[in-house]
C-alpha positions in Angstrom: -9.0 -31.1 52.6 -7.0 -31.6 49.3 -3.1 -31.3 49.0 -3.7 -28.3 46.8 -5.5 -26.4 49.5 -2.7 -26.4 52.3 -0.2 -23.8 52.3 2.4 -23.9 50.0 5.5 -24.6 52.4 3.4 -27.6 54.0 2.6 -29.5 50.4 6.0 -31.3 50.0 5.4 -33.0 53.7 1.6 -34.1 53.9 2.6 -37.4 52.1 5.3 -39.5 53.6 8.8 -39.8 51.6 10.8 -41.0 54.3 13.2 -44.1 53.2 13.5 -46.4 56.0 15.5 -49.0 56.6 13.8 -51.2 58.7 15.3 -54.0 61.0 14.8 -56.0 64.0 17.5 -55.9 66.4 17.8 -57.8 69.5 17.8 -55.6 73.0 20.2 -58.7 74.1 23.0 -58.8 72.2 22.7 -55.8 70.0 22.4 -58.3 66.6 20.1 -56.6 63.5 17.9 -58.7 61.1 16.1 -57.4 57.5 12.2 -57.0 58.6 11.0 -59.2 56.3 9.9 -61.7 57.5 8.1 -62.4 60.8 10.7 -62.5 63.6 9.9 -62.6 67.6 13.0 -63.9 69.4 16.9 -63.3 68.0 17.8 -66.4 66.1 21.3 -65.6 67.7 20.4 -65.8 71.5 17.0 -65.8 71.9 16.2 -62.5 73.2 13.8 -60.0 72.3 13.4 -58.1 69.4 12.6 -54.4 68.8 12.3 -52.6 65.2 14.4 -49.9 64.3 14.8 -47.6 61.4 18.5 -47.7 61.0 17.8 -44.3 58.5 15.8 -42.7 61.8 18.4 -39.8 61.5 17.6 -38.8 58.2 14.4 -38.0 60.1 16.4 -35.2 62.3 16.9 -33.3 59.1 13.3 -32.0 60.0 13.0 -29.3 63.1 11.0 -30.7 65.7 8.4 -27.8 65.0 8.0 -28.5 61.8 7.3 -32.0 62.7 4.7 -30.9 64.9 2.8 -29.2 61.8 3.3 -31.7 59.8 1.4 -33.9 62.3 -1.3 -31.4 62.8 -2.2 -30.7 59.1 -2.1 -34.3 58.0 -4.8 -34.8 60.6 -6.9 -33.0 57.6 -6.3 -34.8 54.7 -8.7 -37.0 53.7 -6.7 -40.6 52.9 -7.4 -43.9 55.0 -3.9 -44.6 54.9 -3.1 -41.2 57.2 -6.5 -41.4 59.1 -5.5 -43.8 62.0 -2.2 -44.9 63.8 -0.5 -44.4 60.7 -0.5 -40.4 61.0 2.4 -40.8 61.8 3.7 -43.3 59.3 7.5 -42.5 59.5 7.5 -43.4 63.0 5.4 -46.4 62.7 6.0 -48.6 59.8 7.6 -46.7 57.2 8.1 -49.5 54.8 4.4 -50.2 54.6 2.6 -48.4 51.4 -0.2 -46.4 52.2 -2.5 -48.3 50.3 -1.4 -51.6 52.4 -2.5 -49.9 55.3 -5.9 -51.4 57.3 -7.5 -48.7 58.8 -10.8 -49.7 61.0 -11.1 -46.3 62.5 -8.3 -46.8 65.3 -6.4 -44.1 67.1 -7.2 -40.6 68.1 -9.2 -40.9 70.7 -10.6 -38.4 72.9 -9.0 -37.4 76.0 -11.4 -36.3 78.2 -10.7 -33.8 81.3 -11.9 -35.5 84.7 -14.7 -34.0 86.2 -14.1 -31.6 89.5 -15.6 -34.0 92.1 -13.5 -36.9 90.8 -10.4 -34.7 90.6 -11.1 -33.9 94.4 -11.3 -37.4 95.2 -8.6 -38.3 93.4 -6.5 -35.3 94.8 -5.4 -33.8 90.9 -6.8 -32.6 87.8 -6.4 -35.1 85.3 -7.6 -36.5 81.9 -8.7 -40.0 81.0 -7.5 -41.0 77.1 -10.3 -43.0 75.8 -9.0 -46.2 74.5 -11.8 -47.9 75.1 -13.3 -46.1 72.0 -11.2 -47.7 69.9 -12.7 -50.1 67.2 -13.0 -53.0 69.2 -13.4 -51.0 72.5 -9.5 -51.2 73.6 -6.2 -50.0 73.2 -5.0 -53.4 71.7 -6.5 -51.9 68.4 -3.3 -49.7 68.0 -1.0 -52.6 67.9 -3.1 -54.7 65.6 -3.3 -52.1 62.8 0.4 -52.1 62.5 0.7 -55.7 62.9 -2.1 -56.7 60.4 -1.0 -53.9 57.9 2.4 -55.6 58.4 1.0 -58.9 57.5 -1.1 -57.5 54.4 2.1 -56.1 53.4 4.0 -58.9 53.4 1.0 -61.4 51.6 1.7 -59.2 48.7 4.9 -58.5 48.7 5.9 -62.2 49.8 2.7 -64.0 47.3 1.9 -65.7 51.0 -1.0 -68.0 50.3 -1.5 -69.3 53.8 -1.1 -67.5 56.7 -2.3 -68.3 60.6 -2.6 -65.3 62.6 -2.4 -66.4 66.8 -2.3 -65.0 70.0 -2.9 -65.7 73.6 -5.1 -63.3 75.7 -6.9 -62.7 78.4 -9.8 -61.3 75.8 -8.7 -57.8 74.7 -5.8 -59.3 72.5 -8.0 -61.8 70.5 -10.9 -59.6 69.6 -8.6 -57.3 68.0 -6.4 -59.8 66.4 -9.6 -61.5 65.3 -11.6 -58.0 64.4 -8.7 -57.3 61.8 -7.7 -60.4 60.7 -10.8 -61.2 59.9 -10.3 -58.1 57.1 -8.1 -60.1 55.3 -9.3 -62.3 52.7 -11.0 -65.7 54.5 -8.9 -67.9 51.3 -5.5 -66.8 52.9 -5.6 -65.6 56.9 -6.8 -67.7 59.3 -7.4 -66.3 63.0 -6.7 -68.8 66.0 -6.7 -67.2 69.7 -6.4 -69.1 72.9 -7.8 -68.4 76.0 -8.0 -69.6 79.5 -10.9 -71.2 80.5 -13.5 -69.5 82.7 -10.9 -66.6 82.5 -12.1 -64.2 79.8 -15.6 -62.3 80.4 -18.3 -63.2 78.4 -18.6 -60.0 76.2 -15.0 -60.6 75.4 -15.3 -63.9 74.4 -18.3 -63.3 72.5 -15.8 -61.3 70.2 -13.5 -63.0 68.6 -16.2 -65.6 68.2 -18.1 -63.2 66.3 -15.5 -62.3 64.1 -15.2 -65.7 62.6 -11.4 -67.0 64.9 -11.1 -70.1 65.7 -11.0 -69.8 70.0 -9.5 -73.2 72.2 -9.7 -72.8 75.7 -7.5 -74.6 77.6 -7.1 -75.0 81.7 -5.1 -72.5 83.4 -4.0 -68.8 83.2 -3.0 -66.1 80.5 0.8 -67.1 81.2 -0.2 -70.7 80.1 -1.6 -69.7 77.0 1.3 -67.6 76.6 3.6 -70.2 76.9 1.8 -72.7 73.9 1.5 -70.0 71.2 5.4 -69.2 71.9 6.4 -72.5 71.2 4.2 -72.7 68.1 5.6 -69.2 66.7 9.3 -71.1 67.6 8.3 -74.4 65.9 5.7 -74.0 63.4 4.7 -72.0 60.5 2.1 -69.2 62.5 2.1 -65.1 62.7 2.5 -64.4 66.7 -0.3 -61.8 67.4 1.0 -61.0 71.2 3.0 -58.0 71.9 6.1 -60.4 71.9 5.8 -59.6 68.4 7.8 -56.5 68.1 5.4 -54.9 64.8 2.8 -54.6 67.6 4.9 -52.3 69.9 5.0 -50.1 66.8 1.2 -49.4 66.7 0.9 -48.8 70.5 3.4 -46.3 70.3 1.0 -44.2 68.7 -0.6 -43.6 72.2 2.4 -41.5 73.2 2.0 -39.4 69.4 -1.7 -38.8 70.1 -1.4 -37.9 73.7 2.1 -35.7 72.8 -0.4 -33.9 70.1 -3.7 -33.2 72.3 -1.3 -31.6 75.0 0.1 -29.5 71.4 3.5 -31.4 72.2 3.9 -29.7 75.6 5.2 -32.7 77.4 6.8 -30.5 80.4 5.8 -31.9 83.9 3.9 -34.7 81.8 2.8 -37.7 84.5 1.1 -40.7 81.9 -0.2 -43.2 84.3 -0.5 -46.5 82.8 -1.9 -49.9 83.8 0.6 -52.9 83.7 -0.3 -56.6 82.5 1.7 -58.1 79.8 4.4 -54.9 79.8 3.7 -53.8 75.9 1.7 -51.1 76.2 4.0 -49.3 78.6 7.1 -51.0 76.8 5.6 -49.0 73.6 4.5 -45.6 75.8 7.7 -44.9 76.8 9.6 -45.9 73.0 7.2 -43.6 72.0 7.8 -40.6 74.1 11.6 -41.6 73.5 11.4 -41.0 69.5 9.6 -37.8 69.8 12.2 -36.7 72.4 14.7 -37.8 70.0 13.5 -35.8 67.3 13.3 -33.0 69.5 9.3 -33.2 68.9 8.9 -32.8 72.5 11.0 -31.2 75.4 11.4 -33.8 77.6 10.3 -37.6 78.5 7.4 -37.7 80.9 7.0 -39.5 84.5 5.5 -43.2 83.9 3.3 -44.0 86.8 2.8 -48.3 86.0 -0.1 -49.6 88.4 -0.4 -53.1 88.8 -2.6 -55.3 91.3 -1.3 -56.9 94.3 -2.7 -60.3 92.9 -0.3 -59.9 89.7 2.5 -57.4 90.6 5.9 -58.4 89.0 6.7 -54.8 88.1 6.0 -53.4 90.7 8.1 -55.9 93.3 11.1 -55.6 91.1 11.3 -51.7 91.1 11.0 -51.8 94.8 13.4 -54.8 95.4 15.9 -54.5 92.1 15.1 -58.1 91.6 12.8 -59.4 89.2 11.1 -62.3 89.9 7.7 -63.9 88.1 4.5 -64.3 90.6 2.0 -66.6 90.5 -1.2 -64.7 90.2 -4.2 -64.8 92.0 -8.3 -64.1 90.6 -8.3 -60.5 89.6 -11.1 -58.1 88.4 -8.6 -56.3 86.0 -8.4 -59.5 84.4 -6.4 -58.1 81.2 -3.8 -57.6 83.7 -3.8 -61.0 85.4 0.0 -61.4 84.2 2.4 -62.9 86.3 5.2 -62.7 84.0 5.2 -60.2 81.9 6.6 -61.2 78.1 8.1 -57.3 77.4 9.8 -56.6 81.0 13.4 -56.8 79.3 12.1 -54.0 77.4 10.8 -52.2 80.4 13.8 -52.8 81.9 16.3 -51.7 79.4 14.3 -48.2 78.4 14.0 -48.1 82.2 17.8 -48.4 82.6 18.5 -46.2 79.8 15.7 -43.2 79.8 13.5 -43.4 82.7 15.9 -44.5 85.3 14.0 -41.6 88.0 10.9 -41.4 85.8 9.6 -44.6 85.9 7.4 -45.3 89.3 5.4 -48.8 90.2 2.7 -48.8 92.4 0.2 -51.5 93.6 -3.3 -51.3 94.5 -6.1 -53.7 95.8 -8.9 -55.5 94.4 -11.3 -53.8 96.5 -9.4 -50.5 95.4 -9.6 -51.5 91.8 -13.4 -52.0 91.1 -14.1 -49.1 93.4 -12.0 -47.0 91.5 -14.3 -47.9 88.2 -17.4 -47.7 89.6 -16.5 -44.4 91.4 -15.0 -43.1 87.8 -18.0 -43.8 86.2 -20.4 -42.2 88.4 -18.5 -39.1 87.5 -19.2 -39.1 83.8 -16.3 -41.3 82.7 -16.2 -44.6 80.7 -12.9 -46.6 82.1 -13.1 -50.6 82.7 -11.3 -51.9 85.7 -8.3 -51.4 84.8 -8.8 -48.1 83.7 -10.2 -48.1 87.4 -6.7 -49.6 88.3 -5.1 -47.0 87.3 -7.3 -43.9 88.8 -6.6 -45.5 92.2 -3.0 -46.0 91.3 -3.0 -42.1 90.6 -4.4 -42.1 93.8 -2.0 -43.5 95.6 0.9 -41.7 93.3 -0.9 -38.5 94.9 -1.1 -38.9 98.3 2.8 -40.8 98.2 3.5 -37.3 96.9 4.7 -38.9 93.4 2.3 -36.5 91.5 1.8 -33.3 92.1 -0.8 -30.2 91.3 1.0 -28.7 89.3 1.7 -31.9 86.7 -0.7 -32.7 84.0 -1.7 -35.4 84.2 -3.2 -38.5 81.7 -4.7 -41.7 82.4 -4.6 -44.2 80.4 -8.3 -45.9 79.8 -7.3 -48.8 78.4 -10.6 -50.8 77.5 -14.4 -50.6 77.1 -16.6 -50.4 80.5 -19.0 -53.0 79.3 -16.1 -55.8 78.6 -16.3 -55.9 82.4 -19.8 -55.3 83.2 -20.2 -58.8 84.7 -17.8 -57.7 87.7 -20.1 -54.7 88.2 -22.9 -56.6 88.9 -21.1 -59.4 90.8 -20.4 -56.3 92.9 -23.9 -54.8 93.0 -25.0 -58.3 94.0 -22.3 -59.1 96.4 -21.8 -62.4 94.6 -17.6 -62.0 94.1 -15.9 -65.0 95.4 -13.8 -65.1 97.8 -10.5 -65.0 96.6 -11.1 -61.8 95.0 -11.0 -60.4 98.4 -13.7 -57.9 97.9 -16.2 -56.8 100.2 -19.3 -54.5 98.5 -20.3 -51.2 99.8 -23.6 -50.3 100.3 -23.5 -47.1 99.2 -21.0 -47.9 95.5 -24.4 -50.6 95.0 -26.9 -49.7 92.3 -30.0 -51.7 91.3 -33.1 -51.8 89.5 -36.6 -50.9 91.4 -39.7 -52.7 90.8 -42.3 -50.2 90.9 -46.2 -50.5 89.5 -46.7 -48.3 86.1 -47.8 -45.3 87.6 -46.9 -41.9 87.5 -48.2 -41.0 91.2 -46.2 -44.8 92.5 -43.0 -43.1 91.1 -43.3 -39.5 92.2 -44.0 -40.4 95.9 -41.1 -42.9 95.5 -38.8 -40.4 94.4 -40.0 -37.6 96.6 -41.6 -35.6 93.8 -43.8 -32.3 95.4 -46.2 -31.7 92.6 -45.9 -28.3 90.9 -48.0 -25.2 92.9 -51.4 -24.5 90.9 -51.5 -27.6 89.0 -54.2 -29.2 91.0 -56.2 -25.7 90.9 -56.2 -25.5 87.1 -56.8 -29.4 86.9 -60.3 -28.7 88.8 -61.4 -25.6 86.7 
């Protein structure tokens, strides 16, 4: 739709006219720097940054309900700067022009309700949010369209002539970074991703590859990696990709908008269960359910339900214990979330502290629990990768710890693609898993080809087929 065809008291809001004033401030020691320039860590004490608008109240001059229109007639207008994440561009990047947005088609996707049988098993109606649909099939795609329109921003605004985009991942992170770098123009961004070795599934390798990054794999684990692009973000002249970057938290926040808007902003008994590896993504669920409870968008904050494995459970052993310790992690088939210290947890500790002190639950499941979880979801009609499997059985568990109840709604967050992960599927199917993954295939969740001749008759009487009354009596007429 055009401008001119919306009604008349709606025309004046379609386009954003917010004037932000955008900072980074440190969740340490409270200290506020201009955004602009790229900032991970306060110069002051080293803590870690967040991005506020520190005009956000000017945004309260709007009711809550008209915000919600707002939201729900923009979805119509037809301008790639509104079609993604940045719908909702005054709580995203504000400072960002619409026409320095990179749009890929990420955001809104569909949240689909959970068949009956799966509810049954799960013990709760639920819905699965389709991140895996995202561009390139996972939720990382939210953060990378803030951060790259961030960066295009800036190239312009700044006349940058060089610029090295980096990250560290465990595969989801480094396909998008290189899928929308890789948008840029080749003569100024360069897209460099480390991985570790034997670490990262094939079809999530094969991406970043495709898209033109330069990938080194060194020896070791995601927290390795981690640990070598912080240093060069501290020491040398590179854009940090990971969610330690703070403009990333601002796409992934989206997540919250979207599922806030499909529920039509009734957030009232709300349970979002959400798998746990690096702690961004849930850092930037809850900061988003906290600005549209803030601008009295929604009625309340939801429960967080964080599900993490017991081969990589930091989270979950600190809110039990009250004392936060890193882990050393062991081999897991949610490999995204093979974390052991988790780069945002001050974050999830202070929005913890300060909004979700009885709202946020951690619970742990096991690797056996995990990749049933996805094969099980998936023979039901749903799409979810193991850690989208993760998280069913974590909802699972929430259920029968009597966490969740019938009478919540209830969304999962499906964080990635099933076929990323298809290689632990058929290490399942072929009972090839090793050892430390401490999974033992059943017979009936195993699904394989059969060799049969070409022949019609071969496969009826395989499958049981009774041939259809009368047919052989008008064959011999």
């Amino acid at each position: 739709m055009k401008i001119d065809d919306f009604p008349e008291e709606m025309k004046d809001y379609l386009l954003p006219s917010h004037v932000a004033q955008m900072a980074y401030q440190c969740i340490g020691c409270g200290e506020s720097y201009p955004l602009d320039r790229f900032l991970y860590t306060c110069p002051r004490c080293g803590g870690l940054l967040r991005i506020i608008d520190l005009n956000f109240d000017a945004l309260k001059r709007i009711p809550g309900l008209l915000w919600q229109k707002i939201f729900d007639y923009r979805k119509m207008l037809n301008l790639d700067g509104l079609k993604g994440i940045f719908l909702f561009h005054e709580l995203i990047l504000p400072i960002v022009p619409l026409a320095d947005v990179i749009y890929l088609g990420e955001g809104h996707t569909p949240m689909v309700k959970a068949n009956e049988e799966l509810s049954r098993w799960v013990g709760v109606d639920f819905y699965l949010k389709y991140d895996g649909l995202n561009p390139s099939a996972s939720f990382k795609d939210r953060g990378m369209a803030s951060a790259i329109s961030f960066i295009n921003y800036m190239i312009k605004a700044k006349g940058i002539e060089k610029l090295v985009g980096v990250c560290a991942s465990t595969g989801d992170t480094s396909a998008a970074a290189a899928l929308y770098l890789s948008y840029l123009s080749k003569e100024v961004v360069h897209s460099v991703v480390l991985l570790p070795r034997g670490k990262v599934t094939s079809a999530q390798l094969s991406q970043p590859l495709g898209s033109g990054a330069t990938v080194i794999e060194i020896p070791g684990v995601f927290d390795d990696c981690m640990r070598i692009v912080e240093r060069l973000a501290e020491e040398y002249e590179v854009c940090l990709l990971n969610s330690k970057n703070p403009v990333r938290i601002q796409g992934q926040k989206s997540y919250s908008y979207e599922v806030a808007q499909q529920l039509d902003f009734k957030t009232r008994d709300l349970v979002v269960v959400v798998p746990i590896g690096n702690a961004g993504n849930v850092t930037a669920v809850m900061e988003g359910f906290v600005d549209l409870y803030d601008l009295g968008i929604i009625e309340g904050l939801p429960m967080i339900l964080g599900i993490q494995s017991v081969h990589a459970n930091p989270i979950v052993l600190w809110r039990h214990s009250g004392e936060y310790r890193p882990v050393e992690v062991r081999p897991s088939v949610a490999q995204a979330a093979m974390i052991g210290n988790p780069v945002s947890f001050p974050k999830v500790s202070r929005l913890v502290e300060e909004y979700f002190k009885e709202r946020f639950m951690a619970i742990q499941v096991t690797e056996q629990e995990i990749i049933e979880g996805m094969l099980i979801t998936n023979r039901h009609g749903h799409v979810v990768c193991t850690q989208g499997g993760e998280s069913i059985v974590g909802l699972k568990k929430g259920v029968e710890m009597g966490l969740v109840r019938s009478d919540h709604k209830v969304v999962v967050d499906s964080t990635s693609h099933q076929l990323k992960f298809a290689g632990f599927q058929q290490m399942y199917f072929d009972d090839s898993l090793p050892e430390e993954y401490e999974i033992r295939p059943r017979k009936e969740l195993k699904n394989r080809p059969v060799p049969l001749e070409a022949s019609a008759e071969a496969i009826a009487q395989y499958l049981g087929l009774e041939k259809r009354k009368g047919d052989e009596a008008r064959r011999n007429r």
